[in-house]
C-alpha positions, 0 to 999 in steps of 0.5 A: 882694078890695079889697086885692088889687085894688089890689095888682095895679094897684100892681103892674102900675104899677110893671112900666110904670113900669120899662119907661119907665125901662129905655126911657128909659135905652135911649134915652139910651145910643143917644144917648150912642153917637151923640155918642162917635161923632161926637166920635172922628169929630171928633178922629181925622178932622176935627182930624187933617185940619186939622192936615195942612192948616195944615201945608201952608198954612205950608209954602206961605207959606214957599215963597212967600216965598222965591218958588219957582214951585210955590206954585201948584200948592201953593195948588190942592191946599190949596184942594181940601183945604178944599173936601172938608173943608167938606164932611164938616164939613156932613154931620157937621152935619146928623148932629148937628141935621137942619135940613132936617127941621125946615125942608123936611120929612121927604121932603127930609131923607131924600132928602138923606141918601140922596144925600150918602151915595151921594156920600160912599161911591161907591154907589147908594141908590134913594130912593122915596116915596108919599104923605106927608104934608107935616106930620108930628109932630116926633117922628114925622118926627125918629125916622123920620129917625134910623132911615134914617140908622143903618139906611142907615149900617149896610148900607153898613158890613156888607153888602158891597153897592152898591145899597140902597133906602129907601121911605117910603110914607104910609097912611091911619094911618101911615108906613110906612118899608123899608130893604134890601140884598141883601148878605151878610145875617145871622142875627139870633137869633145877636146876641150881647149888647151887640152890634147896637146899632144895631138896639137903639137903632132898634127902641127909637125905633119902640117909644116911638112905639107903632109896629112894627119887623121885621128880616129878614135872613138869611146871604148873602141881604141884610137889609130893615128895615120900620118902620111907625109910627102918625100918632097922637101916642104917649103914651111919645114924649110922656112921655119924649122924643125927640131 
């Protein structure tokens, strides 16, 4: 009986130790995913961008020296150029490292990707909140704010629509977060495999924090992602690592 005992506890440590890992490597690759992302960003806008834009500054410097009259007008285009560039180049960034999280909080943080993608994409996102609380956990705040960014970018990508809302709401023992669109939806027990993974890399972030995660969506009528995560540290965040 003693011996089987312990065979059991052996054996139910090794499926928790192989569920971390597999957590863990599903982490990872979402990681990995987000920073290919970013570099094909980097090198086929951004780099492409600034090649044009030094073209033009010396075809400017050229035309100047040669005192042509429409330099002007030349230099206003360059600088509108630059102005735009700047700005992608800091939306990249904070993509990269959310300062404004680790400064102002969660509330500000998502409040700004909201706005940046209402202005970046010509659309409408309504941005809610009740009663959160000032401090958070790092990984509290950092996964929440991950999953409002791919679950945002994705609506805006695939559902067709113009308006979305995004609502966090703070309860006595959690945070509640609701992403929705009423655009073309779809059926999620057809997700093939490999495919979705944005909502992998999502659900596996609300999953280490011991939270919950549901996706309702269906064909032709919109998609609303809730999360609700617990304001108690969670040990597999702690073991493994969020970031």
């Amino acid at each position: 009986m003693i011996t089987r005992g312990r065979t059991s506890n052996s054996a139910e440590e090794r499926t928790e130790e192989t569920t971390a890992r597999e957590s863990l490597q599903s982490i990872i690759a979402a990681q990995e995913r987000e920073l290919s992302n970013i570099a094909r960003e980097l090198h086929d806008d951004i780099c492409q961008r600034l090649a044009m834009l030094s073209l033009r500054i010396e075809r400017a410097a050229k035309a100047w020296a040669a005192g042509e009259k429409q330099v002007g007008e030349q230099l206003e285009q360059i600088w509108h150029q630059c102005s735009a560039l700047t700005g992608d180049v800091q939306a990249l960034s904070h993509e990269l490292h959310p300062s404004l999280l680790d400064n102002l909080g969660l509330v500000t943080a998502v409040r700004s990707v909201c706005r940046g993608v209402s202005e970046q994409r010509g659309i409408e996102v309504e941005f809610t909140e009740r009663s959160i609380p000032s401090s958070l956990p790092r990984d509290v705040s950092l996964s929440l704010f991950r999953v409002v960014q791919e679950a945002l970018y994705n609506a805006v990508r695939h559902s067709g629509e113009k308006h979305f809302e995004v609502c966090l709401q703070g309860k006595a023992s959690e945070i509640e977060l609701e992403v929705r669109d009423r655009g073309t939806g779809f059926d999620p027990s057809s997700m093939k495999p490999g495919k979705g993974l944005g909502l992998v890399s999502m659900t596996e972030r609300i999953h280490l924090l011991d939270g919950r995660i549901t996706i309702d969506s269906k064909p032709n009528l919109g998609t609303t992602i809730r999360d609700s995560v617990p304001l108690v540290a969670s040990s597999k965040a702690m073991t493994t690592g969020i970031n």
